[in-house]
GUPAVEX-212606 format. One record per residue (C-alpha): residue in one letter; x negated, y, z negated. Coordinates in steps of 0.1 Angstrom, whole numbers, plus 5000, padded with zeros to 4 digits. Layout:
BEGIN
AXYZ;...
//
This chain:
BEGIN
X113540273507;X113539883505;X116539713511;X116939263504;X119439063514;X120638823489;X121838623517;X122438253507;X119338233482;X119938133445;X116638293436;X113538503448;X112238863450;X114039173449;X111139363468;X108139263486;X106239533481;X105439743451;X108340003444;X108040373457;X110640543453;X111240873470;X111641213453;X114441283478;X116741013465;X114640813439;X116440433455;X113640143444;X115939913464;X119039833482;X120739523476;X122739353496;X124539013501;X125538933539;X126738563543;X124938363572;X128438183579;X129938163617;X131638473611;X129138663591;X130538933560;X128839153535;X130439043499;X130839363484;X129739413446;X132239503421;X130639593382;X127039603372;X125639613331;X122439593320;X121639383292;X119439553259;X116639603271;X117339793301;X114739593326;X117839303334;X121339383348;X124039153362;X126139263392;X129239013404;X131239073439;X134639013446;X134638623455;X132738563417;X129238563423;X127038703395;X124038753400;X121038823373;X117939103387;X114939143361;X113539443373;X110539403352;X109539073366;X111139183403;X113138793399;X116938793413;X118838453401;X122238333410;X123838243373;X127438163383;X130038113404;X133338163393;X135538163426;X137638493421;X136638853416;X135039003383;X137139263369;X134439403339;X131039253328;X129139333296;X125439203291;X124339323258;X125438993236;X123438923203;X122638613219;X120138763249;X121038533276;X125138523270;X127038743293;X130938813290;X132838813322;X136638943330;X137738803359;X141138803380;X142938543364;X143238793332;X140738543317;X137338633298;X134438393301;X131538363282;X128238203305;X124538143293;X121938233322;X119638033314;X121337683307;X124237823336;X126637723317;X130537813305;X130037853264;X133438003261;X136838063280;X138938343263;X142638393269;X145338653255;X145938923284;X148338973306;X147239173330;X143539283348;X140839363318;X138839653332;X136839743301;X134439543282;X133039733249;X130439543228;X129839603190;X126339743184;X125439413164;X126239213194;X129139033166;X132439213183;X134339273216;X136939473226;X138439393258;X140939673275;X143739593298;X146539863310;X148739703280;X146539623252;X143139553240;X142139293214;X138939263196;X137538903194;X134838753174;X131838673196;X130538383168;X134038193171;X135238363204;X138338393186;X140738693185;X140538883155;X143339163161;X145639273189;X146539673197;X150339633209;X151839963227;X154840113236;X155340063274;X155740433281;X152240503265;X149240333288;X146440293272;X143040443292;X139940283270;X139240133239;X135840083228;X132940093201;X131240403190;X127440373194;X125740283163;X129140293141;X131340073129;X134140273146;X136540203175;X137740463196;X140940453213;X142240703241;X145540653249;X147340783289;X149241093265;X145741203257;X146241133221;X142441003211;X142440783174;X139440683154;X139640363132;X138040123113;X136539853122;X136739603097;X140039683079;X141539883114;X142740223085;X142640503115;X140240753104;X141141023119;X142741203152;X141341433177;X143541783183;X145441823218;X143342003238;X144242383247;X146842413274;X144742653295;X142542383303;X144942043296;X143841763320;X144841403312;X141641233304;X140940913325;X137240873318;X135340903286;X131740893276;X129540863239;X125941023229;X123740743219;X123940923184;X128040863187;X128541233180;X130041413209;X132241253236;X132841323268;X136241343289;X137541423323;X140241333346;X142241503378;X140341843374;X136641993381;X137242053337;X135041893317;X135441853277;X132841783250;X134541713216;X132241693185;X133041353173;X131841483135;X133941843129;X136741643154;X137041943176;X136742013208;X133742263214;X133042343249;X134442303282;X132242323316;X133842383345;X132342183378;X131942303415;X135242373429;X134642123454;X135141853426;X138641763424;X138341463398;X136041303377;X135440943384;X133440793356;X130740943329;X127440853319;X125040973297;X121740953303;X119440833272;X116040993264;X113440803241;X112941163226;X116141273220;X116741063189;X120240983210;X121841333210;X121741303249;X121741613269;X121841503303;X125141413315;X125841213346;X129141333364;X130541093391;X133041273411;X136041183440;X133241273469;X130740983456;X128141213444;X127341193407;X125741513397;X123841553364;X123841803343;X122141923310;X124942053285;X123042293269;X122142493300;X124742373321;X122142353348;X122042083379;X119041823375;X119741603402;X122741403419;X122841093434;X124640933465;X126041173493;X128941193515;X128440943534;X127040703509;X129240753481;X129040583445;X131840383438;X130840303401;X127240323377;X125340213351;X122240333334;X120040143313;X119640153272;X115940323277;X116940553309;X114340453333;X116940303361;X120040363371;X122140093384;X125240223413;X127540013432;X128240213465;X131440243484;X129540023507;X129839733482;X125939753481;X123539793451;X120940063445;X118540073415;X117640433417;X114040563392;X114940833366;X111540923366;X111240983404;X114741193405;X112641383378;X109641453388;X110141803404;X112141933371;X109841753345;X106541953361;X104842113332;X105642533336;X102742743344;X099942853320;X100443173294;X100243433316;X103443633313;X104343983308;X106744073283;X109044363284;X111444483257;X114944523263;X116344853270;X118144993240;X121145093259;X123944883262;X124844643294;X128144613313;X129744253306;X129244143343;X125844123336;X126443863303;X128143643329;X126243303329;X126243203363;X123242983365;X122242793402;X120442463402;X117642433379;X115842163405;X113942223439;X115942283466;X115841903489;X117541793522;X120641643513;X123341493540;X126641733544;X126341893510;X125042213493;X121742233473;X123142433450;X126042423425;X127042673400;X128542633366;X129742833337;X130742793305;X134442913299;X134342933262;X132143223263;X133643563253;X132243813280;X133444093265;X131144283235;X128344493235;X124444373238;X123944403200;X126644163195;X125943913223;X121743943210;X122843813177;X124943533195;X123143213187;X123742823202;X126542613184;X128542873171;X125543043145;X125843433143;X122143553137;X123343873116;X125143603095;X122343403089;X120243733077;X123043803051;X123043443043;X119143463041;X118443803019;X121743642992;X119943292985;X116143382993;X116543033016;X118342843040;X119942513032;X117742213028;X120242003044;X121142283072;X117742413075;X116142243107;X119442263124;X119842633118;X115642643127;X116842533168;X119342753167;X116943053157;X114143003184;X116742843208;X114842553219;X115642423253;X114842023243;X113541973272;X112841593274;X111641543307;X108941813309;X107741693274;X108041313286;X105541443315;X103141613288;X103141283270;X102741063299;X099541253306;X097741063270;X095541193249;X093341483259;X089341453258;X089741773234;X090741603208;X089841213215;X087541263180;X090141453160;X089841203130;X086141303125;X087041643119;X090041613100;X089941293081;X093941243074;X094940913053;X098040863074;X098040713107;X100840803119;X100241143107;X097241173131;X098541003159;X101541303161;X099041613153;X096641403186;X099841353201;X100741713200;X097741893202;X097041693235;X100541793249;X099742153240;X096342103256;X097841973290;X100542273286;X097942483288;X094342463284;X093242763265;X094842513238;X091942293248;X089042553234;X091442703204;X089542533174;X092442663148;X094942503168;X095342163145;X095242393113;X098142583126;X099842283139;X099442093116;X102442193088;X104742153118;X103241813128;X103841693091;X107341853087;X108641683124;X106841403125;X110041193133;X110941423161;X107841503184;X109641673209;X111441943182;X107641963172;X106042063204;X108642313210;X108742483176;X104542533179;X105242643212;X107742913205;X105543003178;X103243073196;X105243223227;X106743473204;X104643553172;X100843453184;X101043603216;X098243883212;X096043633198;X094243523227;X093543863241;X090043893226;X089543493230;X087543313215;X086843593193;X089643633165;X092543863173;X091244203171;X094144413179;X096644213154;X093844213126;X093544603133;X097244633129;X097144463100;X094344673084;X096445003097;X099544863077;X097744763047;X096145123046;X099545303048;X100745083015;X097745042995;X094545243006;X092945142970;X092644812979;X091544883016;X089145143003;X088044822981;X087344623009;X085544883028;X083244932999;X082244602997;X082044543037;X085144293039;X086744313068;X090244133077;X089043843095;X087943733057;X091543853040;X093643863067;X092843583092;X092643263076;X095843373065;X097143363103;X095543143115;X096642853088;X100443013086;X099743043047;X099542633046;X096442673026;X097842912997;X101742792999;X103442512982;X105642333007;X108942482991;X107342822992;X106142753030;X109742663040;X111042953025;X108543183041;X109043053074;X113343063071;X112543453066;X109443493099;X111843323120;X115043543112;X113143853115;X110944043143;X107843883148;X105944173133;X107244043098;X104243773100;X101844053099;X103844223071;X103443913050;X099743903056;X099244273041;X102144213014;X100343872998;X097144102998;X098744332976;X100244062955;X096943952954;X095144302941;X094044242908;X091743912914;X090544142944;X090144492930;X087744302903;X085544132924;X082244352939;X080244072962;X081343952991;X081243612980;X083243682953;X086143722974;X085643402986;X085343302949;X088843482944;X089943302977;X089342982956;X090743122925;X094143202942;X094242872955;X093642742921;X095742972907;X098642912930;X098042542920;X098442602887;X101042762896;X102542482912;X101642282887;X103242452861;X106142512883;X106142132883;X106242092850;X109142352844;X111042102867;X109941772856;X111341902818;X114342042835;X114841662852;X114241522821;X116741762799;X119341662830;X117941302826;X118741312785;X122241472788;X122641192820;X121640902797;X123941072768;X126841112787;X126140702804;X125640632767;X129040792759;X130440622785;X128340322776;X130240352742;X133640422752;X133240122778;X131739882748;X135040032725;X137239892751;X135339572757;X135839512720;X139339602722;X139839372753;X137239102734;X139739172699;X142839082718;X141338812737;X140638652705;X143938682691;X145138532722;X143338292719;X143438242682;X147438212687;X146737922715;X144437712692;X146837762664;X149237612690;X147037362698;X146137292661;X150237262657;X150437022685;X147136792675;X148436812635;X152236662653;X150636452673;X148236282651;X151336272620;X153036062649;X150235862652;X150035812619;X154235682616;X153235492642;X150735292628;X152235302599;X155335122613;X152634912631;X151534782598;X155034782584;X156134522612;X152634312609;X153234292571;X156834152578;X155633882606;X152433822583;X155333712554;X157333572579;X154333342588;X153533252553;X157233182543;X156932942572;X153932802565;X155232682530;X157932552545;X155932362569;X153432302544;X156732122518;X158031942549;X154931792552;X154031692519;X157431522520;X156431342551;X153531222541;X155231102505;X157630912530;X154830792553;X153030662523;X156330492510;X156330322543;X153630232543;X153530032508;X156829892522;X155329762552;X152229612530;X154629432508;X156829292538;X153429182557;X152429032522;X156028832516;X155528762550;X152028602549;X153428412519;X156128302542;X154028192571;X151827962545;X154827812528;X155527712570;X152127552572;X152127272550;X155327142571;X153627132603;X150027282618;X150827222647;X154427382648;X152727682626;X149827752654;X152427722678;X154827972658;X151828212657;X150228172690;X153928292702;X154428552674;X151228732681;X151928702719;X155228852714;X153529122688;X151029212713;X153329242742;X156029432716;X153329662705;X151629702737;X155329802755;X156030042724;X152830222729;X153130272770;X156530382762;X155930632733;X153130762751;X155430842785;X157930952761;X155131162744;X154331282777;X157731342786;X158731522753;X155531722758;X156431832794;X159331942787;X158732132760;X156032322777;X158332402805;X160732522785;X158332712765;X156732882791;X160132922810;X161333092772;X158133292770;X158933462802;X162333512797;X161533652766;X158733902780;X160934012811;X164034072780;X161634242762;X160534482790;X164434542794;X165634612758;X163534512723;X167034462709;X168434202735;X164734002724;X165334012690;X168733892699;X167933632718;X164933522690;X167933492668;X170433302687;X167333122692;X166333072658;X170332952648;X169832782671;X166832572665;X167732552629;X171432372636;X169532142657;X166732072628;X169932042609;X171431752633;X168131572632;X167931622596;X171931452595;X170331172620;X167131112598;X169631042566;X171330782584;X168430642598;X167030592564;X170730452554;X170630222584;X166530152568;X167430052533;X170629822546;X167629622568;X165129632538;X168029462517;X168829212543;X165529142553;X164729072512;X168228862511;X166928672541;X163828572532;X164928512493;X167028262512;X164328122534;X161728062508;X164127892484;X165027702511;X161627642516;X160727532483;X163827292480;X162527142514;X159127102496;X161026902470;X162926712489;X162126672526;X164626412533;X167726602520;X169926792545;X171027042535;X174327202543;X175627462558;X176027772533;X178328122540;X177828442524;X180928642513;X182628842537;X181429132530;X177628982533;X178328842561;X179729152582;X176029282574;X173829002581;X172928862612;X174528582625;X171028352628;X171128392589;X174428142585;X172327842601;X169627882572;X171827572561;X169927342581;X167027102564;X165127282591;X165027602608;X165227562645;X161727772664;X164027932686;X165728062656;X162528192641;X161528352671;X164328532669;X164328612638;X160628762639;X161729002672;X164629132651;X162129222625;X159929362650;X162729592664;X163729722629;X159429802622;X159629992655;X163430162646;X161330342615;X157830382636;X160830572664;X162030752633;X158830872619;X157830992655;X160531202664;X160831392624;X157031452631;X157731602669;X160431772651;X158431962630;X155532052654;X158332182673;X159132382644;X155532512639;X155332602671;X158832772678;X157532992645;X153933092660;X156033182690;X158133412671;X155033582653;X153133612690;X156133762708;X154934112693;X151834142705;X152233982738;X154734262745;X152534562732;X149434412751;
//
C-alpha cells in the first residue's frame, strides 16, 4: 500500500509508483495531509465526491482546503482555500470543472478548478447543509439542512423554491432520483414523498413500514435505474422499497454485530444497465460490507476495526471507491482488485446432476442461511464470515410449493396456467418473467472477468463464416461466443454454437450480460447430454427422440427407416438451431415461453411433434434428397406462411387504419362544425363591431361635414364682409380723389391769379420784384422743406404708433380669443363702434376744415380782387395816394388785419411777405387736411383686413 503526504504542496503525484493494489484490502493509496509547521498536525478530511466521470474526486478537511485528485492522470491540485470546514461537496456540475461547496458559515459556494476562482456565493440556510443532491442534467441543486432544503438554479445560482417544515418534523434527506425528474424527500417520522420537479405536485407516498421491523430511517440510497431505494438507521434491518409498485419488498437482516447503519452506497456495474445489485453497507464498527441483494451473499468489506470508515464514495463507472477514515485520511480502494477472487470464472462442465427426492423436506432445511460467498482472507479483529437471511421468506410449506417459488414474487404453477390460457406470455412482461424462470444470478463481476479476457482466437474470423450486415450484431454474437469460449473451452470446438446463439444474441443484444446467462442456462439445463458423444452429434438425445417419435407415429418412422434417414437429418438441425431456421420470430418467442416453463424433456417433444406436423410433405417424398428438398419446402412453406400471415395483418392494420382515419375524420368533422360555429360567431362579432365602427365613421364624418360647412358659412360672411368694405373703401376713395382733383384745379387757378399778380408787380419795379421773389422762393423752399421733415416724422410717428398698437391689439386679441371666441367678437365690436365714432369725429373735423377752406378761398379772392384793382389804378395813376379804405364790419371780423392797409398808393414788402406766408400756411392747412382723411382711411382698410384675418390666425 502507498501512502503520500499532501504536506504543504499545491500540486504533484499521488503515487510514485505504478498502483498495486492488494487482494487483501484492494487500497491504491493513502492520502494524507500532515502540516510541516512548528507544531506539526494531520488535517483530517471531511467529504469526498467524484465528479462524472468517475477518474476525478475532490476531498476538503476541516480548515477549508479542497483538494482535486485525477486518478487517471495520478495529478493532485490544491483548488481552494476557503478558511473554515466543508460541510458537503458535490462535483458532478454540467459545467465539468465547477464544484459546489457547503461550508460552516451555512453558505454554499460555487468554485471553477481550473481558473480557481469563486463563480458564485449562495445564501438562504440557517443552519449546517450536510447534503448536496445534483439534478441529472447538471441544471438543479437541492441543498439539505436539518430545517429545510431549497432547490436552486445552477445557470442563475438563484433559489427557485424553499421546503419549509414544522419544527417537530426533521427532515433526514432531500435529493434527485437518478435519471428522473423526481425529488425524493425522507422526512425524521419516516414518512418518504415523491414530487415533481418542475411544478413540485407530490406524486406519490411510500407506506409505513411494518411495525415488526420499524426502524427510523437515517440513511438512504438509489439504483442507478432510480427504481428501488435503500434505507436503514439504529438497527442491523435493512429495507429495499420498489420505487415503481411503491412498496416495500424485502428486508435483509445484517450480522448481529451491526447495531446501525451509517451510510449506503450502491455500487454501479457497466452491465447492469443501472439496476445495481451490489450494495455497500457502512456500519457503527467502520466496516462497510457489500452485499448482493439477490443472494444476500458477502462480496467483500472494507476498513476494519481499527481503521474504521468514517464516510464513502464510489465513482459513476465503479472502478474506485473513495473513503474518508476515522483517521481523517483518504483511501482510494480498486473494485476490481476487492473482486478478483469472487469474479474468477467457475470451473468447466463437469458436474453431476442428481434429481430431487420426491419426498417432501422438513422446513429447517428451506432456511436460507447462506455464509460468505468470497474467499476466506486475514482480516484484523473481525470474522471472515457473516450470515444473512431474508426475513420475508415464508418457511413453512411443502417442497412442491417452495419448487414452484420463483424470484420477485412470480409463482411458477401460475405462470403455466397463465401460459396454456393465452398460448404466450406478455410481450411487455416476457423477458422479465424469462429471469425469473431460469433464475439468473446476474452475475456482473464474473461476466466482467469473461469480457475482460477479449475475443477468443476461436472465433477472431467469425465474419467469414457468417456474413451478418449489422455490426453491432456481430460484435455481441463474437462478444459472447468468446465469453462462452473462455467459460469453458469445449465451447471453443462446438461449431453449432453461433447458430444456437445466435436468436439469443439478436433478441439481448442491449443487455450482454442477460445474454450470456440465458445461453448458458440453456445449455446447463436442456443441452446438457449433448456433449457426451462430442464432436459427434448427440447420440443418446437423437435416440430418445427416435424412441418418442416411434411410440406416436411408427408410419412416419417406418418412412424414414425405409428410405435410410436417420435423425441427425430430421431431428438435429432442429436442435441444434432451436427451430431459428423454420420459426418466425413470434412463433420462436412463443415456443421458447412454453420450453422454459416446462421440463427440459419438452425440447425433445417439440422436435418429434413438428415432425408429425410435418408428415405429409415427408410421407411423399422417397429419396434422401428429397427430404432435404422437403426441408426447403417447409422453409418455403412456413414463409409463405409468414407471409400470408403478414398479409392477414397488414389488411387487419389497414381495416384498424380505415375505421382510425374515419373516426379522425368524424372528429375531423365535428371539430371543422365547431370551428365554423366559433368562425360564424366570430363574424357576427365582428360584423356588430364594424357596424359600430361604420356608425361612428358615418357620425363622425356628418360632423365633419357641419363643420366645414359652418367653415364655409363663416368664410362666405367675412368674404361679404370684405367686399361690403371694399365698396366702401372703394366710394370713399373715389370721393377723395374727386376732392383731390378739385384741389387741385383750385390750387392751379390760385398759382395762375397769382402769376398774374406777380407780373402786374413787375412793371413797378425789377428790382423790388427779384427781390420779392428771391425772398418768396426762399421762404417757399424753407416752408416746404420744414413741412416735409415734419410730415414725414409725423408719418413716422403716426406709423409707429399704429403698429404698436396693432400688434399690441393683435395679441390681445389672440390671447382673448384663446380665452373665449365670444369676449373676441366682443371686443372686435366695441372695437369697431369704436373706430367708426372716431371716423365719425374726423368726418365732423373734415366738414369744418372745408368750412374754415372755402372762408380762406373767399378771402383770398376778396384780397387779391382788391390788390389787382389797386394795382391797375396805380398803373393809371402812379402819383395818386390813395386812401385808406374799411370793409364793413362784418368783412372785417373775417379778413386779416394786413388787408385794411391795401389803402396805401403802395403796398409796404414787409406786408407782402406777410401776406404770401399767410397763404402758404392756408396751402399747407388743406395739404394737413388731405393727409390725415387719407391716413384715416388706410387706417380704416387696415382695421377691416384685421377683422377678416382674426379668423384664421386663431384656427392656425
Amino acid at each position: 500500500m502507498q501512502s503520500t503526504d499532501l504536506g504543504n504542496k499545491e500540486s504533484g503525484k499521488i503515487w510514485h509508483r505504478k498502483p498495486s493494489p492488494a487482494t487483501r484490502d484492494g487500497i491504491i493509496v493513502n492520502i494524507i495531509h500532515n502540516t510541516s509547521d512548528y507544531h506539526p498536525k494531520v488535517l483530517r478530511f471531511l467529504n469526498v465526491a467524484f465528479d462524472g466521470t468517475g477518474d476525478c474526486l475532490i476531498a476538503g478537511d476541516h480548515q477549508g482546503n479542497i483538494y482535486v485528485f485525477d486518478l487517471h492522470g495520478n495529478r493532485f491540485n490544491l483548488v481552494q482555500r476557503t478558511a473554515q470546514a466543508c460541510t458537503a461537496l458535490a462535483f458532478n456540475l454540467r459545467r465539468k470543472s465547477e464544484f459546489l461547496v457547503a461550508l460552516a458559515d451555512y453558505s454554499i459556494k460555487c468554485f471553477d478548478t481550473v481558473t480557481k476562482e469563486l463563480v458564485s456565493w449562495m445564501r438562504g440556510h440557517e443552519s449546517s447543509v450536510f447534503s448536496i443532491s445534483v439534478h441529472a442534467s447538471g441544471k438543479y441543486a437541492i441543498t439539505t439542512s436539518s430545517d429545510t432544503a431549497q432547490l436552486w438554479d445552477l445557470d442563475t445560482f438563484q433559489r427557485k423554491r424553499k421546503l419549509n417544515i414544522r419544527q417537530s418534523v426533521g427532515i433526514q434527506k432531500v435529493f434527485f432520483l437518478p435519471l428522473s425528474n423526481t425529488i425524493l424527500s425522507c422526512f425524521k417520522d419516516n414518512s418518504i414523498f415523491a414530487w415533481e420537479c418542475d411544478t413540485l405536485f407530490c406524486k406519490y407516498q411510500l407506506p409505513a413500514p411494518p411495525e415488526s421491523s420499524s426502524i427510523l430511517y437515517k440513511v438512504f440510497a438509489v439504483t442507478r435505474d432510480g427504481r428501488i431505494l435503500a434505507a436503514g438507521g439504529k438497527s442491523n434491518h435493512l429495507h429495499l422499497w420498489c420505487l415503481e409498485a411503491r412498496q416495500l419488498f424485502r428486508i435483509i437482516q445484517m450480522p448481529t454485530k451491526v447495531r446501525a447503519i451509517r451510510h449506503l452506497e450502491f455500487l454501479p456495474d457497466s452491465f447492469d444497465a443501472g439496476s445495481n445489485q451490489v450494495l455497500g453497507v457502512l456500519s457503527q464498527d467502520g466496516i462497510m460490507r457489500f452485499i448482493n441483494m439477490q443472494t444476500c451473499k458477502l462480496l467483500f468489506e472494507i476498513g476494519s476495526l481499527d481503521e474504521g470508515i468514517s464516510s464513502s464514495a464510489i465513482s459513476p463507472h465503479g472502478r474506485y471507491i473513495a473513503s474518508i477514515m476515522e483517521n481523517g485520511s483518504l483511501n482510494i480502494y480498486s473494485v476490481q482488485a476487492l473482486t478478483q477472487e469472487i469474479n474468477k470464472p467457475p470451473p468447466p462442465l463437469v458436474k453431476v446432476i442428481e434429481d430431487l427426492p420426491k419426498n417432501k423436506l422438513s422446513s429447517s432445511d428451506l432456511k436460507m442461511k447462506v455464509t460468505s460467498g468470497r474467499v476466506q482472507q486475514p482480516a484484523k479483529s473481525r470474522e471472515s464470515k457473516m450470515q444473512t437471511r431474508i426475513l420475508k421468506q415464508d418457511l413453512t410449506g411443502d417442497f412442491e410449493s417452495k419448487k414452484n417459488e420463483l424470484p420477485d414474487g412470480l409463482n411458477k404453477k401460475r405462470l403455466q396456467i397463465l401460459l396454456k390460457g393465452y398460448g404466450e406470455y406478455p410481450t411487455k412482461y416476457r423477458m422479465f418473467i424469462w429471469r425469473s424462470l431460469l433464475q439468473l444470478p446476474e452475475n456482473h463481476t464474473a461476466f466482467s472477468t469473461l469480457i475482460d479476457k477479449g475475443t477468443h482466437v476461436a472465433f477472431l474470423n467469425l465474419q467469414k463464416k457468417y456474413p451478418i450486415k449489422s455490426r453491432k450484431l456481430l460484435r455481441v454474437l463474437q462478444r459472447t461466443l468468446s465469453a462462452l469460449a473462455h467459460w469453458s473451452v469445449i465451447f471453443s470446438d462446438t461449431p453449432y454454437l453461433p447458430l444456437l446463439a445466435f436468436p439469443f444474441v439478436k433478441l439481448f443484444q442491449n443487455n450482454q450480460l442477460i445474454c450470456f446467462e440465458v445461453i448458458a442456462t440453456l445449455i446447463i439445463n436442456w443441452c446438457q447430454h449433448w456433449f457426451e458423444y462430442f464432436p459427434n452429434p448427440p447420440i443418446n438425445i437423437l435416440s430418445m427422440i427416435e424412441n418418442v417419435l416411434a411410440f406416436h407415429d411408427k408410419e412416419l418412422l417406418q418412412h424414414f427407416i425405409d428410405h435410410d434417414i436417420t435423425s441427425q437429418l430430421y431431428a438435429w438441425p432442429l436442435l441444434e438451431t432451436v427451430f431459428s431456421e423454420v420459426l418466425t420470430r413470434e412463433e420462436w418467442l412463443k415456443l421458447f415461453d412454453n420450453i422454459f416453463s416446462n421440463h427440459p424433456s419438452f425440447l425433445l417433444m417439440t422436435v418429434v411433434a413438428y415432425n408429425i406436423c410435418s408428415r405429409t410433405p415427408l410421407l411423399s417424398c422417397n429419396l434422401k434428397d428429397d427430404f432435404e428438398t422437403v426441408e426447403d419446402m417447409q422453409a418455403k412453406v412456413d414463409q409463405q406462411r409468414v407471409e400470408d400471415e403478414a398479409w392477414y395483418q397488414k389488411q387487419e392494420l389497414l381495416r384498424k387504419a380505415e375505421e382510425t382515419r374515419r373516426e379522425m375524420l368524424l372528429q375531423e368533422e365535428e371539430k371543422m362544425i365547431q370551428q365554423r360555429q366559433r368562425l360564424a360567431a366570430v363574424k357576427r362579432e365582428l360584423k356588430v363591431k364594424e357596424m359600430h365602427l361604420q356608425d361612428a365613421a358615418r357620425r363622425r364624418f356628418l360632423k365633419l361635414q357641419q363643420d366645414q360647412q359652418e367653415m364655409e358659412l363663416r368664410r362666405l360672411d367675412d368674404e361679404i364682409g370684405r367686399k361690403n368694405l371694399t365698396e366702401n373703401q372703394e366710394a370713399l376713395a373715389k370721393e377723395m380723389r374727386a376732392d383731390a382733383d378739385a384741389y387741385r384745379r383750385k390750387v392751379d387757378l390760385e398759382e395762375h391769379m397769382f402769376h398774374k399778380l406777380i407780373e402786374a408787380g413787375e412793371t413797378q419795379s425789377q428790382k423790388t420784384q427779384k427781390v420779392i421773389k428771391e425772398n418768396l422762393a426762399k421762404a417757399e423752399q424753407a416752408c416746404l422743406n420744414t413741412d416735409w421733415q415734419i410730415q414725414s416724422l409725423h408719418k413716422q410717428k403716426c406709423d409707429d404708433l399704429q403698429r404698436n398698437k396693432c400688434y399690441q391689439e393683435v395679441a390681445k386679441l389672440l390671447r382673448e380669443n384663446r380665452r373665449k371666441e365670444i369676449e373676441i367678437i366682443n371686443a372686435m365690436v366695441e372695437e369697431e363702434a369704436k373706430k367708426w365714432k372716431e371716423a365719425e369725429g374726423k368726418e365732423f373735423r373734415l366738414r369744418s376744415a372745408k368750412k374754415a377752406s372755402a372762408l380762406s378761398d373767399a378771402s383770398r379772392k376778396w384780397f387779391l380782387k382788391q390788390e389787382i384793382n389797386a394795382a391797375v389804378e396805380h398803373a393809371e395813376n402812379p402819383c395818386h395816394k390813395e386812401e385808406p379804405r374799411f370793409q364793413n364790419e362784418q368783412d372785417s371780423s373775417c379778413l386779416p388785419r394786413t388787408s385794411q392797409l391795401n389803402d396805401s398808393s403802395e403796398m409796404d414788402p414787409s406786408t407782402q411777405i406777410s401776406l404770401n406766408r399767410r397763404a402758404v400756411e392756408w396751402d399747407t392747412t388743406g395739404q394737413n387736411l388731405i393727409k390725415k382723411v387719407r391716413n384715416l382711411r388706410q387706417r380704416l382698410t387696415a382695421r377691416a383686413r384685421h377683422r377678416c384675418q382674426t379668423p384664421h390666425l386663431l384656427a392656425a
